[in-house]
GURO-256414 format. One record per residue: y, x, z of N, C-alpha, C in turn; residue in one letter. Coordinates in pm, whole numbers, padded with zeros to 5 digits, always signed. Atoms other than C-alpha are relative to their C-alpha. Layout:
REM residues N
YXZYXZYXZA;...
***
This chain:
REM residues 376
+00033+00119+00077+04475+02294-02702+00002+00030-00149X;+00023-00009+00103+04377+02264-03056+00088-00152-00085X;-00052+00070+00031+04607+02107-03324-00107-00069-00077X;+00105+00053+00084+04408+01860-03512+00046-00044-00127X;-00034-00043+00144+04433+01911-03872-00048-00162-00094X;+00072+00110+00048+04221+01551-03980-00014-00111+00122X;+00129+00104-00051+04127+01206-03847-00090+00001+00012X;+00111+00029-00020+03835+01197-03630-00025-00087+00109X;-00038+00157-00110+03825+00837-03475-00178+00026+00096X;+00130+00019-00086+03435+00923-03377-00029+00108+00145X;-00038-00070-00091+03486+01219-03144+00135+00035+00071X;-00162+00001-00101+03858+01141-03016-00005-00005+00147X;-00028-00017-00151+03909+01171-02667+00119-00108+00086X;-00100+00153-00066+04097+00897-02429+00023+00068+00165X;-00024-00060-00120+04268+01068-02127+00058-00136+00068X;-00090+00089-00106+04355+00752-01885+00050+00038+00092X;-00051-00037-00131+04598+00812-01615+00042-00142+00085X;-00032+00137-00064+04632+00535-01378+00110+00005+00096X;-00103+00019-00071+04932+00406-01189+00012+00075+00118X;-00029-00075-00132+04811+00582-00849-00034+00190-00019X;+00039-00161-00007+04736+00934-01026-00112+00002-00053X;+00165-00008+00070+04326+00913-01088+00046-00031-00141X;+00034+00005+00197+04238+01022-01448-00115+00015-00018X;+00139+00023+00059+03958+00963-01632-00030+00068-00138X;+00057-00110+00177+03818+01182-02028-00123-00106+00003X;+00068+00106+00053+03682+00905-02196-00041+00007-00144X;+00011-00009+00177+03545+00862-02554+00126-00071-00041X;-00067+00104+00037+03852+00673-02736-00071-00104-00037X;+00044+00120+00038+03640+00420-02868-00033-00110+00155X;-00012+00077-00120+03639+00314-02474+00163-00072+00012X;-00062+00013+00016+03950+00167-02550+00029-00170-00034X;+00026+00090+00050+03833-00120-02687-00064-00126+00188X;+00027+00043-00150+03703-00216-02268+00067-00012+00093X;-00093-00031-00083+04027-00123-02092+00026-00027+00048X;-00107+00111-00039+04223-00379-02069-00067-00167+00066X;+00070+00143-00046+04179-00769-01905+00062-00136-00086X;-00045+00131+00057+04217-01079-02022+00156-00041+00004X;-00156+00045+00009+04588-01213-02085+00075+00145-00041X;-00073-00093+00036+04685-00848-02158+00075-00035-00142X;-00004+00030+00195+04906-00838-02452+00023+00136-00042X;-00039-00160+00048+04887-00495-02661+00056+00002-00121X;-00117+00028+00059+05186-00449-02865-00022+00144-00097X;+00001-00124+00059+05185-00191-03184+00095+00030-00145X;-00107+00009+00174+05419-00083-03495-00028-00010-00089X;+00108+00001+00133+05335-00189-03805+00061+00021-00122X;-00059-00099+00098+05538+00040-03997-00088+00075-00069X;+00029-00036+00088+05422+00153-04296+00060+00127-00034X;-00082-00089+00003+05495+00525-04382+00078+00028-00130X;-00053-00024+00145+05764+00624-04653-00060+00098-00043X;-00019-00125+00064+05697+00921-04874+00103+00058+00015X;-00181-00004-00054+05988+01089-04718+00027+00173-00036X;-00026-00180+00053+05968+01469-04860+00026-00038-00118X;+00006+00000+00210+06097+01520-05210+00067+00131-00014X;-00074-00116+00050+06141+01844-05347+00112-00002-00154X;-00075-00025+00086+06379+01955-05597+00059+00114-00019X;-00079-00120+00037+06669+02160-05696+00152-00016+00014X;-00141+00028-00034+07020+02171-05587+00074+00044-00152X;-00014+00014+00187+07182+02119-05935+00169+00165+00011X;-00103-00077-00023+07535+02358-05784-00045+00170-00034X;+00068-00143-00026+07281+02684-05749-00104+00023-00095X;+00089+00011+00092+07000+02582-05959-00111+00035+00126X;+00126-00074-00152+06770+02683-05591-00061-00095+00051X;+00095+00065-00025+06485+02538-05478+00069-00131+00169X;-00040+00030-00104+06568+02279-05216-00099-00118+00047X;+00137+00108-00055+06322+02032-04978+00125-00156+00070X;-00157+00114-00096+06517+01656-04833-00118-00045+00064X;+00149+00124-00096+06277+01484-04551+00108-00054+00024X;-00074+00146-00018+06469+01136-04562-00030-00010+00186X;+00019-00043-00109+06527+01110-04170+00059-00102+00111X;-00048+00130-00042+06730+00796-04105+00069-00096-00102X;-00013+00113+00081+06835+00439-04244+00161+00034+00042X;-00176+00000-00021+07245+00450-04292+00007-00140-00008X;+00015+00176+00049+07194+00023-04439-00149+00011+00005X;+00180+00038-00007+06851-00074-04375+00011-00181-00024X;+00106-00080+00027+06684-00168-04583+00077+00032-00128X;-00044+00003+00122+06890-00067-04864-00061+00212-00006X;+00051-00120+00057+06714+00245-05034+00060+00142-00024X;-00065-00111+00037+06984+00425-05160+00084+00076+00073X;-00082-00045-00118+07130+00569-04821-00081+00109+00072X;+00086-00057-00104+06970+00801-04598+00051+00138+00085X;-00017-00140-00081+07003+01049-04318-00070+00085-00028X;+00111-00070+00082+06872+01356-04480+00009+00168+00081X;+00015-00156-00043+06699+01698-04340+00022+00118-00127X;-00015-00065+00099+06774+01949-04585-00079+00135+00019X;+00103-00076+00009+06523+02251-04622-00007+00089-00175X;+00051-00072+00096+06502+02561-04858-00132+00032-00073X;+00095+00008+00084+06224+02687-05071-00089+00049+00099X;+00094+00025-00131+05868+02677-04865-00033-00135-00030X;+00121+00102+00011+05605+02420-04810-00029-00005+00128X;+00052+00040-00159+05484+02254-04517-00096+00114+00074X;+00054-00073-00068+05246+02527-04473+00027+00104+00119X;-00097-00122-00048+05504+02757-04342+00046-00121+00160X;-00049+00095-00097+05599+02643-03979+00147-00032+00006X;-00105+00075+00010+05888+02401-03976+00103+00084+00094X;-00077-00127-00088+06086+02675-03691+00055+00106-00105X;-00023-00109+00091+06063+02945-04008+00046-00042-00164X;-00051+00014+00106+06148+02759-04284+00149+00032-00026X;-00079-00042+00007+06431+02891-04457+00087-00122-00018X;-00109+00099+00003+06770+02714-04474+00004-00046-00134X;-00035+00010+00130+06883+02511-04761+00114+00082-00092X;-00131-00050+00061+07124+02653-05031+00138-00037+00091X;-00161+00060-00055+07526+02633-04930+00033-00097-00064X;+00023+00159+00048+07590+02253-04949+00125-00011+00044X;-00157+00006-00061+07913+02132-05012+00018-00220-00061X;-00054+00077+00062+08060+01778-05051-00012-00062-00131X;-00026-00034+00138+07931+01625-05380-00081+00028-00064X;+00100-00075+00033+07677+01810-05445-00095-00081-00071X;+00117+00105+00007+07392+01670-05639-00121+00107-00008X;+00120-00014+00062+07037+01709-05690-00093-00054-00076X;+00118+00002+00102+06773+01737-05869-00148-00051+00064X;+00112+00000-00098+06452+01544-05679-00107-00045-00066X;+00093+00056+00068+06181+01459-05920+00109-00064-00148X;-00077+00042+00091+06315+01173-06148+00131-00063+00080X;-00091+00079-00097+06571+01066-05870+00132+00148-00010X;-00179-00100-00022+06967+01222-05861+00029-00057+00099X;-00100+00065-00117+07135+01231-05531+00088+00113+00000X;-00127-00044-00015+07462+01301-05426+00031-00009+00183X;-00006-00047-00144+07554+01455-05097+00162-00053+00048X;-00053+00105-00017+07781+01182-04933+00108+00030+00073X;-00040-00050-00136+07868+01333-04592-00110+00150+00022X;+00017-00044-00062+07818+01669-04442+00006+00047+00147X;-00016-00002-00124+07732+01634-04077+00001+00164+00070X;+00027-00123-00079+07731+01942-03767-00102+00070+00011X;+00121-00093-00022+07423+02129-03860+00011+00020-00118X;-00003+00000+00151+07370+02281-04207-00111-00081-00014X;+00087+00113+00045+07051+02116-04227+00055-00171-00023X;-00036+00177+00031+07199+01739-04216+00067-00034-00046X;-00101+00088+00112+07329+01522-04443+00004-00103-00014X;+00003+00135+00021+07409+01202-04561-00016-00008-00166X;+00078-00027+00144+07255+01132-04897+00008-00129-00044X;-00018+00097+00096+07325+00875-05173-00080-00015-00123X;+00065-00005+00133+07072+00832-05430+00055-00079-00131X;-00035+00058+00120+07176+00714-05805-00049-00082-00046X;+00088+00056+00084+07076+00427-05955-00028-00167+00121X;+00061+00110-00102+06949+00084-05812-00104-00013+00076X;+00087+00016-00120+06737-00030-05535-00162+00040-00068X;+00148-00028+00040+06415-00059-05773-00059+00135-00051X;-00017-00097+00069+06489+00252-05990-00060+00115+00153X;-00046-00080-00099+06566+00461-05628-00159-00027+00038X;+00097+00008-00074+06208+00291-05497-00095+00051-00080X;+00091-00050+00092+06008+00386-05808+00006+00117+00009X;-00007-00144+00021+06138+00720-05797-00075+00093+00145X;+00032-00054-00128+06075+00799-05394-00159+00002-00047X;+00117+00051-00013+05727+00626-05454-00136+00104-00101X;+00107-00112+00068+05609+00875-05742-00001+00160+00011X;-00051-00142-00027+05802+01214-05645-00061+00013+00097X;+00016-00017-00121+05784+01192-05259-00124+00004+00029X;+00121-00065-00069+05494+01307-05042+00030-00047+00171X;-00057+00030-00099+05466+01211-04695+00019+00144+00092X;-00057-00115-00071+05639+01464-04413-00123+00054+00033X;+00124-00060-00072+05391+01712-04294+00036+00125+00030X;-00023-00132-00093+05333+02002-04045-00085+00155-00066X;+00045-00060+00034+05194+02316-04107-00202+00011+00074X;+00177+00000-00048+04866+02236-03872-00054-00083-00078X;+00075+00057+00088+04765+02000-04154+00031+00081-00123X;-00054-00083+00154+04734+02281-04458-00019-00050-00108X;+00011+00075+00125+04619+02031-04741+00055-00099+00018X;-00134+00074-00029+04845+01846-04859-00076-00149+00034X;+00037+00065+00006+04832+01475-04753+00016-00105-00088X;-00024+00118+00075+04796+01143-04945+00069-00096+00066X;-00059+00102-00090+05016+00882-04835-00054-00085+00072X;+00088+00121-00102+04724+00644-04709-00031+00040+00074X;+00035-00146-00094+04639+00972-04508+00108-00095+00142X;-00115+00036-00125+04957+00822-04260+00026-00111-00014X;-00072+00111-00056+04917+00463-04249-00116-00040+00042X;+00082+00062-00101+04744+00299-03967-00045-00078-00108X;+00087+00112+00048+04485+00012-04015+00090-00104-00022X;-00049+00157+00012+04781-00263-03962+00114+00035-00125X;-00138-00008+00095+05062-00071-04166+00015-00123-00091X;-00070+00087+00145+05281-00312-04370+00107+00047-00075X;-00095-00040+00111+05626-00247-04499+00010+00127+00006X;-00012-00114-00008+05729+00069-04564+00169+00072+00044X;-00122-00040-00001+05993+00199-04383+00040+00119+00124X;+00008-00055-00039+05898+00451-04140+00003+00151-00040X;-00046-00132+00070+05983+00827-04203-00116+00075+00007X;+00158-00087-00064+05678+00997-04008-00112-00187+00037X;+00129+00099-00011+05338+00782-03918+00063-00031+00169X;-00020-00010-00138+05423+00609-03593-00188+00014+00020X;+00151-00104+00002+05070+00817-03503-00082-00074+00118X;+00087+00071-00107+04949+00606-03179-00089-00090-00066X;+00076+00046+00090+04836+00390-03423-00116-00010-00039X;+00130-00005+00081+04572+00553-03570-00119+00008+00116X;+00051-00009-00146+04406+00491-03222-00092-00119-00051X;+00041+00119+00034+04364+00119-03369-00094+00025-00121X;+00070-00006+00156+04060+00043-03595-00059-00197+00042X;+00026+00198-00060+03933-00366-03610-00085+00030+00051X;+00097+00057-00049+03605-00290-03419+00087-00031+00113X;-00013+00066-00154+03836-00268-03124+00105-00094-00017X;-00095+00044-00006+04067-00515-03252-00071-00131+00029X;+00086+00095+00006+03799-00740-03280-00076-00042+00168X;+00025-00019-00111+03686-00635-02917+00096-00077+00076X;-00094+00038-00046+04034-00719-02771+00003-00158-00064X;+00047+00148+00086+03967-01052-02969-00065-00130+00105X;+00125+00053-00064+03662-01174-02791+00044+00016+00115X;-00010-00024-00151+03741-01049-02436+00180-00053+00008X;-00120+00131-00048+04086-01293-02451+00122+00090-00022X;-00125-00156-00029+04344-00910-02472+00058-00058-00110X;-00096+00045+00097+04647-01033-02676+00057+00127-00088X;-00009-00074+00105+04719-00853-02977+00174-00024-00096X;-00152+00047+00099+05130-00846-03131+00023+00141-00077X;-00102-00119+00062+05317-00644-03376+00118+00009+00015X;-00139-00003+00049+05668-00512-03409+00045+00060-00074X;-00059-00142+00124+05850-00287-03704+00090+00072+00071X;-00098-00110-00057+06005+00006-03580+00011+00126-00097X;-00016-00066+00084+06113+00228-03826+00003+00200+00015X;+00022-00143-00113+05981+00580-03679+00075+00120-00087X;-00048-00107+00105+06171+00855-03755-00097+00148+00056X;+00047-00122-00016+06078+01207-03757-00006+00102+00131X;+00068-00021-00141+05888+01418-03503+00068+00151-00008X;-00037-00139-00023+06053+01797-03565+00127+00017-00116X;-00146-00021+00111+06381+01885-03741-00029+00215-00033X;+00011-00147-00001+06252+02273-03730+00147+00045+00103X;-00085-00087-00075+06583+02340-03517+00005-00042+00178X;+00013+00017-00116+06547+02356-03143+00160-00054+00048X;-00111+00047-00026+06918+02261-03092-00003-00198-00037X;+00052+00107+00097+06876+02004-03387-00097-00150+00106X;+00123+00074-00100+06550+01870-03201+00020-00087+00130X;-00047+00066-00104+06740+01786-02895+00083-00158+00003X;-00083+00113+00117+06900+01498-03106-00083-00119-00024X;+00112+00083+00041+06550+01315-03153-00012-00073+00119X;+00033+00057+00101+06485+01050-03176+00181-00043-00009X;-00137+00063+00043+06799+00959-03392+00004-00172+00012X;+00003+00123-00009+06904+00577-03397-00076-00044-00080X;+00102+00073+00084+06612+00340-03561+00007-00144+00038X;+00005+00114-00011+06622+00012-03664-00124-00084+00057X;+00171+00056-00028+06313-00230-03567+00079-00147-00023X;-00020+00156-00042+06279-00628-03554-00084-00035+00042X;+00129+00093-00110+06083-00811-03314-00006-00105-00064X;+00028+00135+00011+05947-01133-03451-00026-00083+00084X;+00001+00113-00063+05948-01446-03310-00094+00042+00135X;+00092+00016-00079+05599-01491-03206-00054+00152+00079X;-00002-00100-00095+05611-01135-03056+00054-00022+00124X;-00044+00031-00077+05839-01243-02852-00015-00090+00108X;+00000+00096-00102+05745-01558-02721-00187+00095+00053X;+00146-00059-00049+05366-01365-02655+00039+00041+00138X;-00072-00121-00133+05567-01084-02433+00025-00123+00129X;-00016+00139-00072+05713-01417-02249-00116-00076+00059X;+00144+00062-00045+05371-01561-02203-00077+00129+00127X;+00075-00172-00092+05222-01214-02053+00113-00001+00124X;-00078-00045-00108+05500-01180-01826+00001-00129+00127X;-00025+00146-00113+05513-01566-01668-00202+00055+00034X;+00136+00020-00066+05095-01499-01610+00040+00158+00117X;-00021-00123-00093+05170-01153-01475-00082+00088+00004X;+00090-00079+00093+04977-00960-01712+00103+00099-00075X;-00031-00121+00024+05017-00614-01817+00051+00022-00172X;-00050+00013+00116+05208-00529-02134-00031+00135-00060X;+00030-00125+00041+05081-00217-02323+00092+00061-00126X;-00079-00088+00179+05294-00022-02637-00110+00111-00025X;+00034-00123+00025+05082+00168-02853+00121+00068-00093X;-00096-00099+00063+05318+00465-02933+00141-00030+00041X;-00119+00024-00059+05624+00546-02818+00144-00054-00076X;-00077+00067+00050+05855+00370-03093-00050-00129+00056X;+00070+00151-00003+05682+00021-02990+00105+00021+00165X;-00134+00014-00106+05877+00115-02621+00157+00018-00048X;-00147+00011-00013+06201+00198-02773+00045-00102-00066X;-00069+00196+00048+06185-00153-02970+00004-00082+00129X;-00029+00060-00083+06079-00307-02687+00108-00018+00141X;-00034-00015-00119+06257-00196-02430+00201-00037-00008X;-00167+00024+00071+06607-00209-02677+00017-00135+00013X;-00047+00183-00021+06570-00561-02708-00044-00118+00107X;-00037+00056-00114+06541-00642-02338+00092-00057+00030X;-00083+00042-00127+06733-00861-02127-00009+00072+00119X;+00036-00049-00117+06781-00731-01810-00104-00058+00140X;+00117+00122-00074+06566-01010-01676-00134+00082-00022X;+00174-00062+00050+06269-00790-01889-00073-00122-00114X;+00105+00056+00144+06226-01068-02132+00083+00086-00160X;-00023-00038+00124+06251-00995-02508+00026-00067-00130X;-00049+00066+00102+06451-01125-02780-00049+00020-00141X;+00065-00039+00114+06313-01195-03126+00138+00093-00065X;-00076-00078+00000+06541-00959-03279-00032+00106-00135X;-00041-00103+00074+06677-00711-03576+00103+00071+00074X;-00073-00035-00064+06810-00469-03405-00016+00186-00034X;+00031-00124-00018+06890-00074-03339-00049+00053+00144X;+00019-00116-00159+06709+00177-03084+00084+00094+00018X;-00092-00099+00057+06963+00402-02968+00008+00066+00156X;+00027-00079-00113+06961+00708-02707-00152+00028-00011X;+00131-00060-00056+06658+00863-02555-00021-00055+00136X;+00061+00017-00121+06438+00698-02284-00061+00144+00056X;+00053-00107-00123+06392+00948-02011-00019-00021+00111X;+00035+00033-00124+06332+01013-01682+00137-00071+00056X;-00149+00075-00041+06581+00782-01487+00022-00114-00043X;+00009+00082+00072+06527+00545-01767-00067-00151+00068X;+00096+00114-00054+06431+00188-01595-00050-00110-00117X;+00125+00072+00101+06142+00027-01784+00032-00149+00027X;-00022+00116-00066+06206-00338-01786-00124-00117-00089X;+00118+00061+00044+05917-00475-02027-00139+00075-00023X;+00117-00089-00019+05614-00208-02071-00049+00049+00104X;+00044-00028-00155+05364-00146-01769-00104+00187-00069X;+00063-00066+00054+05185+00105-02009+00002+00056-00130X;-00025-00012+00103+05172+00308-02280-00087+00086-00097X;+00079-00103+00057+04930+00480-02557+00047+00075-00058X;-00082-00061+00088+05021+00801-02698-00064+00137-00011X;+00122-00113+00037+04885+01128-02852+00022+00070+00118X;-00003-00124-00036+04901+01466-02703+00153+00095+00057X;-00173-00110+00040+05301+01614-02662+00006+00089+00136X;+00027-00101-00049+05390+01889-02467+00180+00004-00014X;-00152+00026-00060+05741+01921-02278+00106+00070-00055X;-00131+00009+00062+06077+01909-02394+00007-00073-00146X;+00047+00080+00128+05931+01704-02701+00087-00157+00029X;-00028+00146-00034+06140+01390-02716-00061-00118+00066X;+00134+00079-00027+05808+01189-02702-00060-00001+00152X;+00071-00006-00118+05707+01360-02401+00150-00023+00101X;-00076+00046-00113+06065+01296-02218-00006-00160+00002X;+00026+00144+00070+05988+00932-02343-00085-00003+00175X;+00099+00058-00035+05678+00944-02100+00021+00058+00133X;-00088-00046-00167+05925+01108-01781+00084-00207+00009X;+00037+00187-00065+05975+00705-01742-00059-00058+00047X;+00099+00060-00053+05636+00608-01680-00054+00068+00145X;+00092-00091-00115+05528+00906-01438+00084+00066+00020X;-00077-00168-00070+05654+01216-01207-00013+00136-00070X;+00036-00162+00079+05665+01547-01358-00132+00064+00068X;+00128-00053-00056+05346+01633-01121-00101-00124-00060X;+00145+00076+00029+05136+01339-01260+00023+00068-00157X;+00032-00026+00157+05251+01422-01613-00070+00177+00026X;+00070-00133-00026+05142+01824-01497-00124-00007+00011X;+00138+00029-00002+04817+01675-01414-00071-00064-00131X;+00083+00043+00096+04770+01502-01700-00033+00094-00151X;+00039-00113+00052+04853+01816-01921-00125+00080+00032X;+00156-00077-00060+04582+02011-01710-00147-00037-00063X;+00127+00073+00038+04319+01789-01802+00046-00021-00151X;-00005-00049+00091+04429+01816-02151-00038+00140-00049X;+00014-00115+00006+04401+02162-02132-00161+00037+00040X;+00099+00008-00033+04057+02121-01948-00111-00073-00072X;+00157+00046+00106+03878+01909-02210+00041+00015-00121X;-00010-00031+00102+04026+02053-02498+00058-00099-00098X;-00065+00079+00071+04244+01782-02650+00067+00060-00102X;-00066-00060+00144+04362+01809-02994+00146-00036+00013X;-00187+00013-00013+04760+01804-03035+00020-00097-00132X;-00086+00048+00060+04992+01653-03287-00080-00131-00073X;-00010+00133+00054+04970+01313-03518-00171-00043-00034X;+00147+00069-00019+04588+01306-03581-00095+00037+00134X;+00037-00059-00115+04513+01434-03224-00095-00078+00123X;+00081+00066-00057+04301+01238-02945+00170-00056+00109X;-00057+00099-00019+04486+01009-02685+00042-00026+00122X;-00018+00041-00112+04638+00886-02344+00062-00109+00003X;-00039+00126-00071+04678+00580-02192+00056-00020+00160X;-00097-00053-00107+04956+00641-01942+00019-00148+00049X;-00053+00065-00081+04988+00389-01661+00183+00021+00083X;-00065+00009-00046+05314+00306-01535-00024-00002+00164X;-00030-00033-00128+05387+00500-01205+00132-00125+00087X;-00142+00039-00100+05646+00325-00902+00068+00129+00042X;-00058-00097+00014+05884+00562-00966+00172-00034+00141X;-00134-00051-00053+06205+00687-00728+00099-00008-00119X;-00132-00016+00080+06500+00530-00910+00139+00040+00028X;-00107-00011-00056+06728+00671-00729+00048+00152-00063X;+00004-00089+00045+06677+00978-00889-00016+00028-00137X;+00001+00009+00157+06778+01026-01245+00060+00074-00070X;-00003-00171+00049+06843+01322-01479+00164-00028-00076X;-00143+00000+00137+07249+01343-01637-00025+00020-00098X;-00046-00015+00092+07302+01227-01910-00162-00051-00110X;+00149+00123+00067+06926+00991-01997+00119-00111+00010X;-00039+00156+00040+07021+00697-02129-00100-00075-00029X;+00097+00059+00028+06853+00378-02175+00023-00067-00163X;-00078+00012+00168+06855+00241-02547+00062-00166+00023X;-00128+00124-00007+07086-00059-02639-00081-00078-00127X;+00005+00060+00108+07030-00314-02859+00148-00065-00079X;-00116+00104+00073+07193-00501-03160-00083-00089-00063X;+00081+00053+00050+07122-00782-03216+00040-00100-00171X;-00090-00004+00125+07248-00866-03589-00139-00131-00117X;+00127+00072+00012+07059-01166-03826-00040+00066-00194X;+00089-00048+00116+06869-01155-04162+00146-00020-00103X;+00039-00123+00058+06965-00965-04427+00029+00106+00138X;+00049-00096-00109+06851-00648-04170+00116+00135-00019X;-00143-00069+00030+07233-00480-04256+00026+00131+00125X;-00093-00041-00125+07315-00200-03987+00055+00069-00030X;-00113-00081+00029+07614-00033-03959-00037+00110+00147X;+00094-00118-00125+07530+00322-03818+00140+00073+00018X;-00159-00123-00006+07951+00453-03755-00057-00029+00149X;+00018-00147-00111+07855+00469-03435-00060+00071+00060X;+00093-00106-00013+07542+00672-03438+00116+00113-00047X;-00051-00103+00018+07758+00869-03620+00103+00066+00124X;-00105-00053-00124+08067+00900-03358-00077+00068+00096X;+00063-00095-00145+07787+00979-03084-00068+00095-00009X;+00103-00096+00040+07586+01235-03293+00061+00091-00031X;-00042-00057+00098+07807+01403-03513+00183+00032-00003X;-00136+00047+00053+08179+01305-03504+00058+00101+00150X;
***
């Protein structure tokens, strides 16, 4: 498979796999025909941060990289779970980048016009907990003109931040592009319009897709806030009393939804955290379906999608990736994974399903015990 380096919404590719196995290599713009009436299709409308900022570790005077990586207070600016990264550029693959300087307690840097101070040092040298200087507006002005958004080495020019936000993006508070997204454009929103297919948003605050450390990596997705609105909610509620199919594009849109389940399968309007990894074993209690790029196993994303299907349908649906040449990572072509009737009796140690909290406005979370279960 070929990584795909650019958006190309006119030759994307749409791998459907359906509930009994049959797959179909479709144009994506068939996407817009899919679905039936009363469907409701559910998508994130996270906005991406600028979440790279280079600098200089002020202790060494040495080049140092931070990809911002989680919310510690959301939405408060000046907090963040931070990747830490030596000198190098996205070009270089995220596996080979070198380590950051020796980081101690304290520490500040140097990140553009922004000073931070290194808060907490967690169990990896890469991670940290990071305090930026200064107030909320100061801290947002500074991310907004320094920062760059995260990027891989299969995209070698650099990108622009509008480069990673879908057609619906709004606030900004996502780390990476939740990337299913860019699936959506209005002809087919407009399509799903006309032919009666219900259309909701939710914010899910996506975090990052590679930490460069395969240990590290096993860690993803870290805890992320989201909030379901109201009328999301009562929609989901509507779809479920007709007995109509519920779709997530991208796999943050299941770990909101699925966090702020009842066990009944309805869904609470809700500020809340996602927390754990849906895997296989994982019982689905609101999504029948789900859109999502390209991933390729042991990828968080792709144990995400050991929920919907068997390891032989997901094998099949690789194949036929492999057979029509699907592009890989965040601007890549597409699947629309039906929810299999899966053997729950059989479930992998140590999947969890995610939890919610449900906590009210101002959107405050207290992350001690991401920390206790990550780190401590």
């Amino acid at each position: 498979m070929i990584a795909a380096d650019r958006p190309d919404r006119r030759a994307a590719r749409l791998l459907v796999v359906e509930a009994d196995g049959a797959t179909r290599d479709l144009p994506r713009t068939e996407l817009a025909i899919l679905f039936d009436a009363g469907d409701l299709v559910i998508a994130n409308d996270a906005a991406t941060l600028p979440a790279s900022l280079r600098g200089t570790h002020l202790p060494s005077d040495e080049a140092i990289e931070i990809r911002l990586a989680g919310w510690l207070t959301f939405p408060d600016p000046t907090n963040f779970l931070a990747i830490a990264f030596g000198a190098g550029d996205h070009r270089m693959r995220t596996e080979n980048r070198l380590p950051p300087p020796p980081l101690s307690l304290g520490d500040h840097l140097r990140l553009g016009r922004l000073e931070a101070v290194i808060e907490r040092l967690l169990d990896h040298p890469r991670l940290l907990e990071l305090r930026f200087r200064g107030n909320r507006a100061a801290v947002l002005a500074g991310v907004a003109q320094h920062g760059r958004p995260i990027q891989y080495a299969n995209v070698r020019e650099p990108l622009a931040l509008w480069n990673v936000w879908t057609k619906i993006a709004a606030g900004p508070v996502a780390f990476e592009a939740p990337s299913a997204g860019f699936a959506l454009d209005w002809r087919t929103l407009q399509a799903w319009r006309r032919r009666d297919v219900g259309f909701a948003t939710l914010t899910h605050a996506a975090g990052v897709s590679s930490t460069g450390d395969p240990a590290l990596d096993l860690r993803l997705p870290f805890d992320e806030p989201y909030r379901i609105p109201e009328r999301t909610a009562a929609q989901v509620a509507r779809a479920k009393l007709r007995g109509s199919r519920i779709i997530a594009i991208g796999t943050s849109v299941v770990r909101a939804l699925e966090a702020a389940a009842n066990p009944d399968g309805n869904v609470r309007a809700a500020n809340g955290i996602a927390t754990g990894r849906i895997a296989l074993g994982t019982p689905l209690r609101v999504v029948d379906a789900i859109l999502t790029g390209v991933h390729q196993p042991g990828e968080s994303h792709f144990e995400l999608l050991r929920a919907f299907a068997d390891d032989a349908l997901l094998a099949k649906a690789s194949a036929a990736f492999a057979e029509h040449r699907y592009r890989t990572h965040e601007f890549g072509d597409s699947m629309l994974l039906n929810r299999q009737r899966l053997d729950r009796s059989r479930t992998e140690p140590g999947s969890a399903r995610d939890e919610a909290s449900t906590l009210g406005d101002p959107m405050i979370l207290d992350f001690q015990g991401f920390r206790k279960r990550h780190f401590d």
